[in-house]
C-alpha positions as CSV (number, residue, x, y, z in Angstrom):
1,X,-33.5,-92.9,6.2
2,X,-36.5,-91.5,4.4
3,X,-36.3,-88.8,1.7
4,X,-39.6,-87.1,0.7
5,X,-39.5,-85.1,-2.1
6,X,-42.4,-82.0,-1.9
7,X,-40.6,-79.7,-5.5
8,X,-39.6,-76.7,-2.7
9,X,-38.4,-78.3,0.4
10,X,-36.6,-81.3,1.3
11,X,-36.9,-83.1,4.6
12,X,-33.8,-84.3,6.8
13,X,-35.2,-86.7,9.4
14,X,-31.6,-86.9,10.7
15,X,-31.5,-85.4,14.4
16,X,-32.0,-81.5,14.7
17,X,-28.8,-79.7,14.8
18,X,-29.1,-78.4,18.7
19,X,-28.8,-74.6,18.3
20,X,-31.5,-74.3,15.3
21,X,-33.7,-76.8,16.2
22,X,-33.5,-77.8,12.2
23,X,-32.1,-81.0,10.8
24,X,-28.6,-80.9,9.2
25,X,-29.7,-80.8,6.0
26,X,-32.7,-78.8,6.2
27,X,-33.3,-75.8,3.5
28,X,-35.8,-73.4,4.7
29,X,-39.1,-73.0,1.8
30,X,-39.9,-69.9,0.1
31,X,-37.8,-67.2,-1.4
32,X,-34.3,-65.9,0.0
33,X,-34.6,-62.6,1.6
34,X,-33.5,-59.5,-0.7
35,X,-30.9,-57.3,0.7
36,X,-30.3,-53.4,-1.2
37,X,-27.0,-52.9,-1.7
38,X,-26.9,-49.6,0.0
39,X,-28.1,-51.3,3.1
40,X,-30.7,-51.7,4.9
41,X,-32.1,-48.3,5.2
42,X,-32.2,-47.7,1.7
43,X,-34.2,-51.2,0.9
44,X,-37.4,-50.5,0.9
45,X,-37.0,-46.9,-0.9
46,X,-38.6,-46.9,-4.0
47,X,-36.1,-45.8,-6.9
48,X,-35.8,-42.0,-7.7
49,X,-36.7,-40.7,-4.3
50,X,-33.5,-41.0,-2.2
51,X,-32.0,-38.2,-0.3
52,X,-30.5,-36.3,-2.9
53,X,-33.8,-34.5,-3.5
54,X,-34.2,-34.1,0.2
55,X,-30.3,-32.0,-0.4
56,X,-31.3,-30.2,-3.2
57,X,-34.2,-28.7,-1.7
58,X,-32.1,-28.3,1.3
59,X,-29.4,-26.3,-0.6
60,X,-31.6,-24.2,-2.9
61,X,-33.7,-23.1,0.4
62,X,-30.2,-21.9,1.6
63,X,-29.4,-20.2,-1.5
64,X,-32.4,-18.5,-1.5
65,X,-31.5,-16.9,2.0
66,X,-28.0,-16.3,0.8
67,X,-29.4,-14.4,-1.8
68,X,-32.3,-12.7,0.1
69,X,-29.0,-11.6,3.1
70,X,-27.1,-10.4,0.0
71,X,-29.7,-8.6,-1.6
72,X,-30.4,-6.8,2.2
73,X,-26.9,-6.2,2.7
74,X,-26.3,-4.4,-0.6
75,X,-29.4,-1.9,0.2
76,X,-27.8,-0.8,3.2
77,X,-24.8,-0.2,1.9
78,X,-26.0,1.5,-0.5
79,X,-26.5,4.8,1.3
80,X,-22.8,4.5,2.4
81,X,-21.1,4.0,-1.2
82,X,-23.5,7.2,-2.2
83,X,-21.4,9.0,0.1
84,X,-18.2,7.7,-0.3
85,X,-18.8,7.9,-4.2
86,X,-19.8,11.9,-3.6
87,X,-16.8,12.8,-1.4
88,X,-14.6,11.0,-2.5
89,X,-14.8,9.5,-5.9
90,X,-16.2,12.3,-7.9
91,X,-13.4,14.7,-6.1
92,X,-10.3,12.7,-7.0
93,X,-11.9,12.5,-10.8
94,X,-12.6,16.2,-11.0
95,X,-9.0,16.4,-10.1
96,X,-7.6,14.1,-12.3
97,X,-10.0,15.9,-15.4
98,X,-8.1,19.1,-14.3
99,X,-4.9,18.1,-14.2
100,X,-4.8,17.3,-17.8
101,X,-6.1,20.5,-18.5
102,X,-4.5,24.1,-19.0
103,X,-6.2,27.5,-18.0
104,X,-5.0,29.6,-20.2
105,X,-5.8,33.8,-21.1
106,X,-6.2,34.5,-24.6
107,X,-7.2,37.9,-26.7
108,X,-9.9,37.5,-29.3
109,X,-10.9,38.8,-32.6
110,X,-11.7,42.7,-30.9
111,X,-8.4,42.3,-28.6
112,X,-10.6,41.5,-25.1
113,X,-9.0,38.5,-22.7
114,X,-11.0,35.3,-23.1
115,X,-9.6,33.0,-20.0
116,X,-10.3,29.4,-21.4
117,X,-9.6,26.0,-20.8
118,X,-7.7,23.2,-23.0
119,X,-6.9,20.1,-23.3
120,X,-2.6,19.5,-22.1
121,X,-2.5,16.2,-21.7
122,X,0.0,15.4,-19.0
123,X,1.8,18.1,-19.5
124,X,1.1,19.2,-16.0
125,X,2.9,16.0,-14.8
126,X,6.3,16.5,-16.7
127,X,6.0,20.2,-16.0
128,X,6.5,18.7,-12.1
129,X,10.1,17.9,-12.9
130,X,11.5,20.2,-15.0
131,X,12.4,24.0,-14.6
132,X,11.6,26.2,-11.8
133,X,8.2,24.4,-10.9
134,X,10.1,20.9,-10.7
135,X,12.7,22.5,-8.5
136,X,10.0,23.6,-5.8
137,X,8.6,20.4,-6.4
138,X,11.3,18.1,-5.4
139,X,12.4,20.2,-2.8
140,X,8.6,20.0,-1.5
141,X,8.3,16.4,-2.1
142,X,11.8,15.8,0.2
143,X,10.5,18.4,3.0
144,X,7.3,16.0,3.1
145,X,9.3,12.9,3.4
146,X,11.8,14.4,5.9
147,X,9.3,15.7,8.1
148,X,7.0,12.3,7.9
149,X,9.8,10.2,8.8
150,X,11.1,12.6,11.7
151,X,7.7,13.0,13.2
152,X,6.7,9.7,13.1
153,X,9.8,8.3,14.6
154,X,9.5,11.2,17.4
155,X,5.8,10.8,18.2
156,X,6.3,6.9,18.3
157,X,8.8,6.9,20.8
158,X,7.3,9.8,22.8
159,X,3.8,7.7,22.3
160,X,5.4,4.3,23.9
161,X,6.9,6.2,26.7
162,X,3.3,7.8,27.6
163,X,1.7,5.1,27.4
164,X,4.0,3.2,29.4
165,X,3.6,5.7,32.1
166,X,-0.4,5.8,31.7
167,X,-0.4,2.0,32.1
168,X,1.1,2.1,35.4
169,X,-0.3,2.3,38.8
170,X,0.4,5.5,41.0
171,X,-1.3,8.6,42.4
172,X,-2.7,11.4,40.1
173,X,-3.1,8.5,37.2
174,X,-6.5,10.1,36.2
175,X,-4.7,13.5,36.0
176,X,-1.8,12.6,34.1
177,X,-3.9,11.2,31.3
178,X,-5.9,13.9,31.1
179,X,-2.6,16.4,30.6
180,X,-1.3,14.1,28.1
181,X,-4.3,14.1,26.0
182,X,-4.5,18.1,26.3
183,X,-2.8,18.3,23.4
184,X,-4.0,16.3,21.1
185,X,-7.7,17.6,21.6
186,X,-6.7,21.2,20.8
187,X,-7.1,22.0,17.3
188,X,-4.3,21.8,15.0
189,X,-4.0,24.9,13.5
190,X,-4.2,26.5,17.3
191,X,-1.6,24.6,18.3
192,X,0.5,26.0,15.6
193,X,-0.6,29.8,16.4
194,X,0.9,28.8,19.8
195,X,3.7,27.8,18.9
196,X,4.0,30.5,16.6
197,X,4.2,33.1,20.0
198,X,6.3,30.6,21.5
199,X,9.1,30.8,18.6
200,X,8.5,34.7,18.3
201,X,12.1,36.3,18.4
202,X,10.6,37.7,21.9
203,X,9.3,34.5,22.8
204,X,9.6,31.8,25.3
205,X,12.2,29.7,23.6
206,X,14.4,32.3,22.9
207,X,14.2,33.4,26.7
208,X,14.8,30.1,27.5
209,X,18.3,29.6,25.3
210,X,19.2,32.9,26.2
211,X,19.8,33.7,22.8
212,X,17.4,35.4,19.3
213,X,17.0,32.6,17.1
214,X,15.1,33.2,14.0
215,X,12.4,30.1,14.2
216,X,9.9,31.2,12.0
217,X,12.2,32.7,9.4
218,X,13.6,30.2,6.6
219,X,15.5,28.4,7.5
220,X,16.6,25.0,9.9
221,X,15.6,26.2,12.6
222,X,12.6,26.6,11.0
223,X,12.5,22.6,10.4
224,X,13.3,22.5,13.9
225,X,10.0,24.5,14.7
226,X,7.8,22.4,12.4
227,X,8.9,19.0,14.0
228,X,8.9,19.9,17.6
229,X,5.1,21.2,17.4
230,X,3.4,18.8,14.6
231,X,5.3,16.0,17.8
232,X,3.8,17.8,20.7
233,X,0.7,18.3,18.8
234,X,0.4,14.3,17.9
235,X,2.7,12.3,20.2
236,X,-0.7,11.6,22.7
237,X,-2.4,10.2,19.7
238,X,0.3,7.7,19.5
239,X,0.0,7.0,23.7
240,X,-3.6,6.7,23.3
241,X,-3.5,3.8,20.8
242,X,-0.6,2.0,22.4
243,X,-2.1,2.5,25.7
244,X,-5.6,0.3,24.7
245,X,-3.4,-2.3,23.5
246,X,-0.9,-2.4,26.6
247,X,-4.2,-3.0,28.6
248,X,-5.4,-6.0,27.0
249,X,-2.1,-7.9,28.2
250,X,-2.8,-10.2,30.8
251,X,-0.9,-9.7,34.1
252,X,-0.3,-13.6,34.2
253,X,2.2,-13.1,31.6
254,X,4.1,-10.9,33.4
255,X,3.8,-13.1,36.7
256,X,5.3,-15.6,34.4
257,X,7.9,-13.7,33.2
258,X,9.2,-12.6,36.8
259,X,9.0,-16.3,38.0
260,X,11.4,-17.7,35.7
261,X,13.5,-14.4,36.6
262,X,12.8,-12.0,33.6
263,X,14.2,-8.4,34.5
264,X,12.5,-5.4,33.4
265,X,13.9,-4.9,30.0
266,X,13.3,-8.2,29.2
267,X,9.8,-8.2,30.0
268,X,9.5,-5.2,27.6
269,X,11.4,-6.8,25.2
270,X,10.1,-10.3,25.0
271,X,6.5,-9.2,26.1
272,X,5.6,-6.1,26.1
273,X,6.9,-4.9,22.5
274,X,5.8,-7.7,20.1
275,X,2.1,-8.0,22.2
276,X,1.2,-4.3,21.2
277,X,2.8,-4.3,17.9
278,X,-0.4,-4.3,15.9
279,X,-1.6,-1.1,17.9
280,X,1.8,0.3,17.7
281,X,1.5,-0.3,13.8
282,X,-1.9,1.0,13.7
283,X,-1.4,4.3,15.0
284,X,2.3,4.6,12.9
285,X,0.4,3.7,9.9
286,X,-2.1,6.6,10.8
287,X,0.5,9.0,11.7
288,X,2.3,8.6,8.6
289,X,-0.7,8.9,6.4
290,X,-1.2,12.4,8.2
291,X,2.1,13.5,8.0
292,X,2.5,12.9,4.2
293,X,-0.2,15.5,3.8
294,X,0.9,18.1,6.4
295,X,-0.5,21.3,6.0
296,X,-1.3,23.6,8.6
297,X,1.6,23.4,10.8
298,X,4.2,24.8,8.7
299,X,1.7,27.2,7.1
300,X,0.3,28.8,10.5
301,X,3.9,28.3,12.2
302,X,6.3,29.3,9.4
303,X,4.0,30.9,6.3
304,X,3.9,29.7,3.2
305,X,6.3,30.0,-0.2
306,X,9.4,28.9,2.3
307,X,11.5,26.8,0.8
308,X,12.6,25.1,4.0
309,X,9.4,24.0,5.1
310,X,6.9,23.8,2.1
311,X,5.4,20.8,1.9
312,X,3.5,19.4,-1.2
313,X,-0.1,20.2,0.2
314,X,1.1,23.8,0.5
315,X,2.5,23.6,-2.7
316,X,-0.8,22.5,-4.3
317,X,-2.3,25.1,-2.2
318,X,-0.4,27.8,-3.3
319,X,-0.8,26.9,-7.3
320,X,-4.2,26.9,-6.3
321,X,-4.9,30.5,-4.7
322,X,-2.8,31.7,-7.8
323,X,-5.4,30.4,-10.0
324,X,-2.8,27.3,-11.6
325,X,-5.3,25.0,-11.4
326,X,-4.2,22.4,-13.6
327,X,-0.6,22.5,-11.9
328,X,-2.2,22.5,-8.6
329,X,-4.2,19.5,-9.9
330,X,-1.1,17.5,-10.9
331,X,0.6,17.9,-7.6
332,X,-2.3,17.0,-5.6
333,X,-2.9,13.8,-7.9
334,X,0.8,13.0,-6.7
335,X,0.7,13.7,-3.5
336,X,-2.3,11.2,-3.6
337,X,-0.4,8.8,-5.7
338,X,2.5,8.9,-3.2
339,X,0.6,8.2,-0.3
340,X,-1.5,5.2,-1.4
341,X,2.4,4.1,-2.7
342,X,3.6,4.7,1.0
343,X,0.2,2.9,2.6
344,X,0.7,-0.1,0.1
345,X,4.2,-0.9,1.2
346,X,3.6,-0.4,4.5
347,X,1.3,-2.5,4.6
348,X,3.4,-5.1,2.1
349,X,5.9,-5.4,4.8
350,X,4.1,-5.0,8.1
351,X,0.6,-6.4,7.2
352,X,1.6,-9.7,8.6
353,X,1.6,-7.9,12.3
354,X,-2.1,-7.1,11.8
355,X,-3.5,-10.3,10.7
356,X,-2.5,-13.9,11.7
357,X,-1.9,-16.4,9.6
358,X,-3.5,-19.4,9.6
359,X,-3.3,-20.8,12.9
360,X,0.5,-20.2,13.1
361,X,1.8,-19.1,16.3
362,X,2.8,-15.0,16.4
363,X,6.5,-14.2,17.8
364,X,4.7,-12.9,21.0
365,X,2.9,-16.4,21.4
366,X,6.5,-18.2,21.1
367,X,7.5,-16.0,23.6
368,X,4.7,-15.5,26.1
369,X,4.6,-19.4,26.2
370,X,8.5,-19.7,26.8
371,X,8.2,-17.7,29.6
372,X,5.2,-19.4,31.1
373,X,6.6,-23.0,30.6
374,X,8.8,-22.9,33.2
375,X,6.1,-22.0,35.9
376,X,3.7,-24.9,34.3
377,X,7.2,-27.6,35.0
């Protein structure tokens, strides 16, 4: 065996190893290739100009049109808030600037009235709940809730019913819509004035009992009035909501439903009910809001100062026209107060109907797919 010796490279002239073509104990010349610990892509990169400036100029280009879209979206709105700031912002703070404020008639120095205005404080508000104001008051603020919670529970049922019928298939359809929705397009206080001839002690109603009730006197049957025209007047608006949401359930469900030998009740039940919920609580979360601030029914139908059926919008109207406008202040502000109270726990306890919830499956979902697993076996 011969060994040469070159500094580098030493020579094997034992037999080549048969896959390399290279002797046993052969060591290749030169340097060892280098390779960058962040592989091979990033090896011949020169230090300082990786990718991360490539992502910053990425992300600050993207801010920069985030931004820009913010920027654009702002200036249209603008207009809007204007608007909404005008009718309804700067109202509800005039208001609340009145309330704590006290018109008052005084005599000066050479005897003549001087009608001014000073500060009261909230006054106004405890004045709400004491003496003979804060007896109408209560008795206004319980007429309001009685006749939201009547109405509401009327019209809904009504509502469902109509729209039930609507949704189904038969003869005249297009006609029977259009008489339910008769109502509801003529204007409230006509409705009233109608109603009003109706209830007359020579009236329709009366004929019809055989009997002279006194509607529009004080009274319950005045109550009786109020809630039997504010429902006819409304009840459509309750169809016409529940109606679009009855016909964007598909009819497979239903198929599904009768396969695995669902009766009629409990395709409303299981079906029917909890997919139109959210448009059923849409239009009872309208209805409500409208009801707290009744107005022209009971005054056209009944009058106004009537105990039985003042409501607090009436009341605020009335302290109004007599020139109270500080009191008439305070009760609107509470009437306000009370209905975004009413709105907020509504929505508190019900607002999980209008919005899912993170990819969990609705009570309807459970059910529509119970129904339709049998037919998919």
């Amino acid at each position: 065996m011969t060994s040469e010796n070159t500094g580098s490279t030493a020579t094997n002239t034992g037999p080549a190893h048969p896959s390399t073509g290279r002797g046993p104990g052969t060591t290749p010349a030169g340097p060892s290739p280098v390779t960058s610990p962040a592989g091979p892509a990033l090896a011949g990169q020169r230090p300082g100009r990786g990718p991360s400036r490539r992502t910053g100029r990425t992300g600050s280009r993207a801010g920069g049109r985030a931004d820009g879209q913010g920027r654009l979206a702002a200036a249209l709105l603008s207009p809007t808030l204007a608007v909404l700031g005008v009718v309804i912002v700067f109202p509800i703070a005039v208001a609340v600037w009145d309330s704590l404020h006290t018109t008052s008639e005084e005599l000066d120095a050479d005897g003549l009235v001087v009608e001014g205005t000073r500060f009261s404080g909230l006054r106004n508000y405890a004045d709400l709940f004491r003496g003979e104001t804060g007896d109408r008051f209560l008795t206004a603020l319980w007429n309001t809730s009685f006749f939201t919670v009547t109405t509401v529970v009327l019209e809904t049922i009504l509502g469902l019913g109509m729209a039930l019928l609507m949704h189904r298939a038969f003869r005249g359809r297009a006609l029977f819509r259009a008489s339910v929705l008769v109502p509801w397009a003529i204007p409230t206080a006509i409705s009233a004035l109608l109603w009003r001839w109706i209830f007359s002690a020579d009236g329709v109603a009366n004929a019809v009992l055989g009997r002279e009730v006194l509607w529009t006197a004080d009274g319950t049957a005045a109550k009786y009035a109020v809630i039997l025209a504010d429902t006819w007047k409304t009840a459509p608006f309750v169809a016409l909501l529940v109606l679009a949401g009855l016909q964007i359930i598909p009819a497979e469900v239903y198929e599904a439903a009768r396969v695995d030998g669902a009766n009629a009740w409990q395709r409303f039940w299981s079906i029917t009910l909890p997919m139109v919920k959210p448009a059923l609580l849409v239009a009872v979360m309208f209805r409500m809001l409208d009801s707290l601030r009744m107005f022209d029914v009971p005054q056209v139908l009944i009058g106004t100062r009537k105990p039985s059926v003042e409501t607090l919008s009436q009341l605020a109207w009335d302290e109004a026209m007599n020139l109270r406008f500080g009191p008439a202040a305070a009760c609107a502000i509470a009437l306000f107060l009370y209905i975004v109270f009413a709105a907020y726990v509504f929505v508190r306890l019900l607002g999980a109907d209008f919005v899912g919830r993170g990819g969990t499956a609705s009570p309807a979902a459970r059910r529509t797919a119970r129904f339709g697993r049998g037919t998919a076996q």
